[in-house]
N, C-alpha and C positions, 0 to 999 in steps of 0.2 A: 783775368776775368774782369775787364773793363773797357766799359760799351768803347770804342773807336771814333765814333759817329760825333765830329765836334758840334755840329750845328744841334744836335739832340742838349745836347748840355743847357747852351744859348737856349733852347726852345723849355725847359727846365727853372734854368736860376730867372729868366727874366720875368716869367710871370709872377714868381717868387719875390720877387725885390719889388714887384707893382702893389702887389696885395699887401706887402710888409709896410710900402711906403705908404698908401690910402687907410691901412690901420694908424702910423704915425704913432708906433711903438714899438720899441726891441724887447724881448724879455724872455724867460726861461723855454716857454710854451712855443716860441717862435724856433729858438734854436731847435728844440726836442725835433721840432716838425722838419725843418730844414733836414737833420740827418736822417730823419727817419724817412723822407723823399729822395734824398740819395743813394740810400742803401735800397729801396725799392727801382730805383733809377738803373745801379749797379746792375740790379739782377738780372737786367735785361742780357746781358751778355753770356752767363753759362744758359740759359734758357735758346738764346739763339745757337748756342753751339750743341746742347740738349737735341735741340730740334733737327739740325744738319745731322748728328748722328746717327736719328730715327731714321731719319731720310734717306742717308746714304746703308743702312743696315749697319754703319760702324759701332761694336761692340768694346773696342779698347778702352783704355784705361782713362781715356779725356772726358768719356761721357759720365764716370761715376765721381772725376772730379770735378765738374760742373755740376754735376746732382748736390756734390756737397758745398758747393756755390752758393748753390741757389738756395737752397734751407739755410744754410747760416745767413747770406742775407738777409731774407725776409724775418728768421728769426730775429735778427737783429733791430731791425724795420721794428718787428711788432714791441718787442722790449724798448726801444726810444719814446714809440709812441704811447705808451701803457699810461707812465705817468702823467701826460699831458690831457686822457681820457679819466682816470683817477682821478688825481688831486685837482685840476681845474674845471675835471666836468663836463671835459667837451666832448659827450660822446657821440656828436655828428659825423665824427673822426672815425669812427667805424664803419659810417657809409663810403667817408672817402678811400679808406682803405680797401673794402669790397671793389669800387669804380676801380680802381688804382689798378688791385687784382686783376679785375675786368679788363683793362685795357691791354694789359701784362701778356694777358691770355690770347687776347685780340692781335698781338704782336706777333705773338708763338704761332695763331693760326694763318695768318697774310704770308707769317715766314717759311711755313709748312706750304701754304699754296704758291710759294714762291712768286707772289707778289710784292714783296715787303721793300723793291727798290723802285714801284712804283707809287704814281702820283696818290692812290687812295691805302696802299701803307703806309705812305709818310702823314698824308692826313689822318689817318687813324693816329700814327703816333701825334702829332700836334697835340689831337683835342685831351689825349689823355695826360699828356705832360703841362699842359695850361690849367690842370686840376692843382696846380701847387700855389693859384691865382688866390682862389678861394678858399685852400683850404688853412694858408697860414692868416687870413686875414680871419678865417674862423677860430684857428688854434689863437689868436693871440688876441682876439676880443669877445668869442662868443657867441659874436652874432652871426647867423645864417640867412641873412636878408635878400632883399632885393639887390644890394648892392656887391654881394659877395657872389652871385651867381652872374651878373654884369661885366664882373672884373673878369673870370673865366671867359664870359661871350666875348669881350672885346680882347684877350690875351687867343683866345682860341683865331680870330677873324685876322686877327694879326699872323700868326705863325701861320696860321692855313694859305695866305696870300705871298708871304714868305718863300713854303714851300712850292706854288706855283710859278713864281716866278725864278727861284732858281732851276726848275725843272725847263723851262721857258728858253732862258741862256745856256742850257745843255741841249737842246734841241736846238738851237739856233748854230753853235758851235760844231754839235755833227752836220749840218745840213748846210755850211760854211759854202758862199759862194751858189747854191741853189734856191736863196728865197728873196731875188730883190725885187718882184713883184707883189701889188695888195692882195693876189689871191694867195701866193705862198705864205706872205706871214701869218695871213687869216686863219692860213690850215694850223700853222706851227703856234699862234697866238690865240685862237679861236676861245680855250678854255680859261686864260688868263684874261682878256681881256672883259670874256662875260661874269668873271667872277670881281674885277673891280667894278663893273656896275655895278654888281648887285651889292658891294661891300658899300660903296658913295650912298645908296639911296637908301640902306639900313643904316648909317650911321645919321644920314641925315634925318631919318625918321624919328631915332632916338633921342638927337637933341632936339628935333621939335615938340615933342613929348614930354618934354624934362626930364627924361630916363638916363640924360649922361652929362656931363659940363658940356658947354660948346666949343670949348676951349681943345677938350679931350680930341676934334675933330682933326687939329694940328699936328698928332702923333702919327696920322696916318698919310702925313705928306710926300713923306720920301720914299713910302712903298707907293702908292697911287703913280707919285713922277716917276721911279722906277720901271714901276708895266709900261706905263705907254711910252717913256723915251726907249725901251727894248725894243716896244712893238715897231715904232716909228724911225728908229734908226739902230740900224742893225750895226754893229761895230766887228772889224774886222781880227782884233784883238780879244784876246781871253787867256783870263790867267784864275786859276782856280785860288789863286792865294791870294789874290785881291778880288775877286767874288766872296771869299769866306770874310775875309775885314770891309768890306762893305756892309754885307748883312749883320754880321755884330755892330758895325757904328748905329744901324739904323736902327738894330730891336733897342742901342742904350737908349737912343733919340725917343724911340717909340714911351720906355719906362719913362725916361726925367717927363716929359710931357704930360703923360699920362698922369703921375702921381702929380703933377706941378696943377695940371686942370683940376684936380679935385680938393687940392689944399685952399689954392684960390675961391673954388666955388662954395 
């Protein structure tokens, strides 16, 4: 009973190590949060197979041991987080755990409409796993600012571009040899391309505003060059195991930068 899905992980610890590193403290409260997001992270897996069971009318014995999956995770989940709501106080932590729930749910139902391996289930999962952005920068300082719901915007705009773009090179790879004209990639590019516009002209908005470092605008380089060297040169190779070590090198690129812009600033 554990989730499969490596890039879900990556989409998880990174925003995690963002918010940890712009807090610019380790401590009790941080670890507590840390498990207590993976043990909710876990549970997505008996919950997915929960849900194929409903689906398929399978009543055997996988679905009562993912039933008891999933309560002892979340069980677990909420006993981690107890004391870091207790003794430090942070009872914001109960809103995130609701969202958290929320999203959990939001999974169970894309997975139920069997959409959950497409482009807006994996964006739903994104925005809910970039929740671990702000919420340890809140377990481990207190504050629920403008900067801990930023950390989330800019961790969610990241994974969400992520997951477009590898949806992108899978579409590119099935349609292998039928897109070397600008109307084919348009068709096959169309949604990626219009969503780094719109990521370029909100991030620049932000740093004109003073809502982010300007620095922080460096972390989004090698996603940016990514879309369009796809769009603009389609490669006749493809290997899914060096698609997965690209995206990891880039979400670490993404964190060092990101925390580095706001230590500086």
């Amino acid at each position: 009973m554990i989730p499969k899905e490596h890039g879900g992980w990556a989409m998880l610890l990174v925003p995690y190590i963002i918010g940890l590193g712009v807090a610019a403290r380790v401590g009790l409260a941080s670890l507590l949060f840390l498990l207590s997001i993976l043990l909710v992270f876990l549970a997505s897996e008996p919950l997915s197979v929960l849900v194929k069971s409903f689906r398929l009318r399978d009543n055997g014995p996988r679905r009562g041991s993912a039933l008891r999956w999933l309560l002892a995770y979340l069980f677990l989940a909420g006993l981690a987080t107890a004391p870091v709501v207790v003794i430090y106080g942070r009872w914001w932590l109960v809103l995130f755990g609701v969202l958290g729930l929320g999203f959990l749910g939001l999974q169970g139902l894309v997975e139920c409409k069997r959409v959950d391996r497409t482009t807006i289930g994996e964006v739903v999962g994104a925005l809910g796993l970039s929740l671990s952005a702000p919420g340890v920068y809140y377990a481990t300082l207190g504050d629920l600012g403008a900067t801990a719901f930023l950390l989330w915007l800019l961790s969610a705009l990241h994974s969400t571009g992520s997951v477009l773009y590898v949806n992108l090179r899978l579409r590119q790879f099935k349609a292998r040899g039928e897109c070397p004209g600008i109307g084919a990639r348009l068709a096959l590019g169309r949604e990626t391309l219009l969503y780094v516009a719109m990521l370029v002209a909100v991030l620049i908005g932000l740093a004109y505003f003073g809502q982010m470092p300007i620095l922080a605008l460096v972390a989004y380089l090698p996603l940016v060059g990514k879309a369009l060297r796809a769009f603009y040169r389609i490669s006749p190779a493809f290997s899914f195991k060096r698609l997965g070590y690209v995206e990891l090198a880039s979400a670490l690129f993404f964190a060092i930068m990101l925390v580095l812009s706001y230590s500086v600033s």
